[in-house]
N, C-alpha and C positions, 0 to 999 in steps of 0.2 A: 185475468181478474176483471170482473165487469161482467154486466150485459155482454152478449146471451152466457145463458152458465151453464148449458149445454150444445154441446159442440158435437157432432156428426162426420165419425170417423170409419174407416174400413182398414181393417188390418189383415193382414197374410195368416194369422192363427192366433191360439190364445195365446199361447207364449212370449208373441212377442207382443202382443198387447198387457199384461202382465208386469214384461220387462220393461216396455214405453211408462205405464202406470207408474210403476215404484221409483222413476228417476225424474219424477215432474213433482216439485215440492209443492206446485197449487193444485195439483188433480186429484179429487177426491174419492173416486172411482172411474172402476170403465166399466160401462151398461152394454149386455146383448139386450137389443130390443125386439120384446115379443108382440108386442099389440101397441098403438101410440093414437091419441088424437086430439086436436083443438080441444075435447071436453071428453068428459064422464063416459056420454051417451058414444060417442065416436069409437074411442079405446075398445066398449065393451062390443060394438058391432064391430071392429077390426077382429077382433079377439073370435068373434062367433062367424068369423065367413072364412079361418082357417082350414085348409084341408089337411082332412088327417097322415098325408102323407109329412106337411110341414110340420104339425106338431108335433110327430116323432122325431123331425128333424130338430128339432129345439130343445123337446125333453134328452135326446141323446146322449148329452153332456150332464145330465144327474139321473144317467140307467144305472151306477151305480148302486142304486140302493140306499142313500147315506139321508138324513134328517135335512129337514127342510123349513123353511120358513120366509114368511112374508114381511118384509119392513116398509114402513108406511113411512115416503118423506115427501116433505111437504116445504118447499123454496120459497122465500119469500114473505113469510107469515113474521114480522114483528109483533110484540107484546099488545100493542094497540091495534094491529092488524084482524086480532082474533085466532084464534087456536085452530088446530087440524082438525083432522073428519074426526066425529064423534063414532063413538063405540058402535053403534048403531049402522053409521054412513058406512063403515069398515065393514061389517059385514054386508051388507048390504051390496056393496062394492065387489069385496068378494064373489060375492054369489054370483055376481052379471057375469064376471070372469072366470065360469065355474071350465066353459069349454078348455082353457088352459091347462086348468088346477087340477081337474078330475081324474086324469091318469097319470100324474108323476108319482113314481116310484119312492119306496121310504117316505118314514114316518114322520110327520108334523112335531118338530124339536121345538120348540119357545127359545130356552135357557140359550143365551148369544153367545155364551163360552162355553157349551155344552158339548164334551168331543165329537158325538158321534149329529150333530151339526155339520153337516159338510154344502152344505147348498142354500142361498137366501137369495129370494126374487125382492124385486121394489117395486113399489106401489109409489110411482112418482107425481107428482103435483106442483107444475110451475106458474106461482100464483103471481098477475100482474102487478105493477105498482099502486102501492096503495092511493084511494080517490077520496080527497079532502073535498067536504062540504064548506058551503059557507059559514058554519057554526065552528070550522076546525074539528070537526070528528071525524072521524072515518067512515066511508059508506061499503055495504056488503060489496063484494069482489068476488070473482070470478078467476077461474085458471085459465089459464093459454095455453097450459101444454100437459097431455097427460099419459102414461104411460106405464106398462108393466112389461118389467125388465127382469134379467139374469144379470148379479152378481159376478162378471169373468173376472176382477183382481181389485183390489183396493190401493187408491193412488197413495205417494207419502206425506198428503197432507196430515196422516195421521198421524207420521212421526213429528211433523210441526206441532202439531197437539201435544203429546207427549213429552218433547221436551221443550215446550215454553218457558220463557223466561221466568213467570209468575209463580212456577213450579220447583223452581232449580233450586239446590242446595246453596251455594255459592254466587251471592250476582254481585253487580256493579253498573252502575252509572252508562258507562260504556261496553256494555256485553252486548253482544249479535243478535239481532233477531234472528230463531230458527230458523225461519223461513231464507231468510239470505244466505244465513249461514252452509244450508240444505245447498241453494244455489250455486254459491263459491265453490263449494265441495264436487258440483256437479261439474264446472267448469273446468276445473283443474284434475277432473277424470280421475279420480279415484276410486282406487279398485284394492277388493284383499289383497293385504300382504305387503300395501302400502307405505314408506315411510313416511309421516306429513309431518314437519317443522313448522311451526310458526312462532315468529320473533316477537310478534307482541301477542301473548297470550290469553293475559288478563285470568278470565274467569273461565277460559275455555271452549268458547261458544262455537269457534270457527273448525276447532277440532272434535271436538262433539258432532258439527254435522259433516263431518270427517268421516268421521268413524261409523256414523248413522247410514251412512252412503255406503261405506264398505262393507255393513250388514246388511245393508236392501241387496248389493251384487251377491253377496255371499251365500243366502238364500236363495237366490236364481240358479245359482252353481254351485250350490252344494257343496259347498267350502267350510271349511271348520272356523272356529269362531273368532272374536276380534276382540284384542284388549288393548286399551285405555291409559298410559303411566305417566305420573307427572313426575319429572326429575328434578328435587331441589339442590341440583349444583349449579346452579346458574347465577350469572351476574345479579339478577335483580333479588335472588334470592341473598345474595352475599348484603343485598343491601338493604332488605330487610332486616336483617340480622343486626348490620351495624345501626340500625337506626330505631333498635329495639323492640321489631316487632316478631311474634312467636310464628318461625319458619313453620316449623310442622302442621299449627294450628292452619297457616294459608296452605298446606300441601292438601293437607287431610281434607280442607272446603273444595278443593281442586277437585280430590278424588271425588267426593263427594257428588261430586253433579256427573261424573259419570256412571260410577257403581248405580245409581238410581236408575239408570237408562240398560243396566246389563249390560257394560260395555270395557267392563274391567275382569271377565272367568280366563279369559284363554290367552295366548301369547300365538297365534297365529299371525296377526298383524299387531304393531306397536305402535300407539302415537305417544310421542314424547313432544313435551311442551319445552321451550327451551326461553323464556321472556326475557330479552337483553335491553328491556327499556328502561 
């Protein structure tokens, strides 16, 4: 977390870049990098002194055939920063990159949940800290670092997104940040088919990224799917009860936060919550 926010890694294959990706709760992707440079002009003259033996070697991994598409990301840019490249800079951009572009295989997909979508390069832009004048304004800025990449796997910062707390059915005061949560879960090596207890359960958090975890392996391994159960026989629930408040009502907000996440179809792996606080 921090400075630099790209980090320069060599892996054995995609696979296990993939599987490294989806167990890192801050990694937001892993980039093949096709062309990179201090600026604009550098990217696009790395990009044009490729030999065509390398850029088969690069398109290789979408000869498939399948839709394609460029995503424009841009590090850095706060609201007073000033916005990305404009529509114009974009093409523009493109076009210097055309040596890349011009022979990949399959059709230009936009729509980003579009099935037959199966490949997206990034158009990346790491843009320095912002440079305060004496007035307190911001002065134009420049990138450090710029590059066009292949998409090899998406880290699980996304399932931190997904199940933030600001989202959940069910919160409390004291609920887990995903992010830790993600963590814990990674720690304690959790894998399908799992059983996970936890004694203070609260609203679920810790088991949630339980379970999040056991669906990132799961996917890797083609394992069947993972549900979710919260079992109101338990002490704290006996003490809800005595102290008048609607059991089912706190099950149901239970379930709640995970049904939203898809984490409650299948009975391959079970998490039961057992709260004895």
């Amino acid at each position: 977390i921090g400075p630099p926010v790209f980090h320069s890694m060599r892996f054995p294959s995609a696979d296990v870049a993939r599987a490294a990706a989806r167990r890192c709760a801050c990694v937001r992707a892993v980039l093949e990098v096709w062309a990179e440079g201090a600026t604009d002009a550098e990217c696009s003259q790395m990009a044009a002194s490729l030999s065509p033996e390398r850029i088969a070697e690069l398109h290789a991994p979408m000869a498939d055939g399948g839709g394609w598409a460029v995503h424009f990301h841009a590090h850095g840019l706060g609201k007073k920063g000033g916005s990305g490249l404009t529509l114009q800079e974009r093409k523009a951009r493109l076009a210097r990159l055309g040596p890349l572009l011009v022979d990949i295989k399959g059709p230009v997909v936009l729509a980003p949940s579009a099935p037959s979508r199966k490949h997206t390069l990034w158009l990346v832009d790491d843009f320095d800290p912002p440079i305060h004048s004496e007035g307190g304004t911001f002065k134009a800025r420049g990138t450090s670092y710029v590059a066009l990449c292949r998409l090899v796997a998406e880290g699980a910062a996304a399932e931190v997104h997904t199940s933030r707390l600001s989202a959940r059915e069910a919160l409390h005061i004291t609920s887990l940040p995903a992010d830790l949560a993600l963590m814990m879960a990674n720690f304690a090596r959790v894998r399908p088919g799992d059983v996970v207890l936890d004694p203070f359960c609260g609203t679920g958090s810790t088991l949630i990224g339980a379970a999040l975890v056991a669906r990132i392996h799961r996917a890797e391994m083609g394992e069947l799917g993972t549900a979710a159960a919260a079992d109101a026989r338990t002490p704290s629930a006996r003490l809800l009860h005595a102290i008048g408040l609607d059991i089912d009502e706190c099950v149901h907000a239970l379930r709640a936060n995970f049904a939203q996440l898809g984490l409650g179809a299948d009975a391959d792996a079970t998490v039961f919550q057992a709260d004895i606080a």
